[in-house]
C-alpha positions, 0 to 999 in steps of 0.5 A: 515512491509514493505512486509506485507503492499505490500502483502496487497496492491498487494490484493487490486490490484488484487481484483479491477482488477478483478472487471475491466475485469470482466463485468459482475459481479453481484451485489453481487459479486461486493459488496464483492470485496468491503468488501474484499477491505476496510477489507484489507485496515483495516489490512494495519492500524491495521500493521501500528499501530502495527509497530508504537507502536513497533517503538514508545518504541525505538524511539521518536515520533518526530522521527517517524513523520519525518521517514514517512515524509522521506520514503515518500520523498524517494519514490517519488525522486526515482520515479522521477528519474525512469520517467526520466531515458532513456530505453535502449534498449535490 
């Protein structure tokens, strides 16, 4: 689930990329970088609610609710924790 969701949002990146070193881009090229975004910000739902459905068989719903809640945790603490570690140097 997790790299499926990455490779969707490493898409979006790039797409808005694009559209930031591209200056210029017609409307229309515009508008489909759009489209191509929000329908990729659709597949990210349609894996989350497959993988929770896919959860919730095993698992109870409370249980899921917290798991998000402690992945989400996780991924801040370890982002804490890389802002405040020194460089070294090569």
């Amino acid at each position: 689930m997790v790299k499926k969701i990455r490779d969707k949002e490493f898409q979006i990146r790039k797409n808005t990329k694009a559209v930031r070193d591209a200056k210029n881009l017609t409307n229309a090229q515009v508008l489909k970088v759009v489209e191509e975004t929000l329908d990729t910000e659709q597949q990210i739902l349609d894996i989350k609610k497959e993988y929770y459905h896919k959860l919730l068989a095993v698992i109870p719903s409370p249980k899921i609710l917290k798991l998000d809640w402690v992945e989400h945790k996780f991924h801040k603490q370890l982002l804490d924790k890389m802002r405040n570690c020194p460089v070294s140097p090569k």
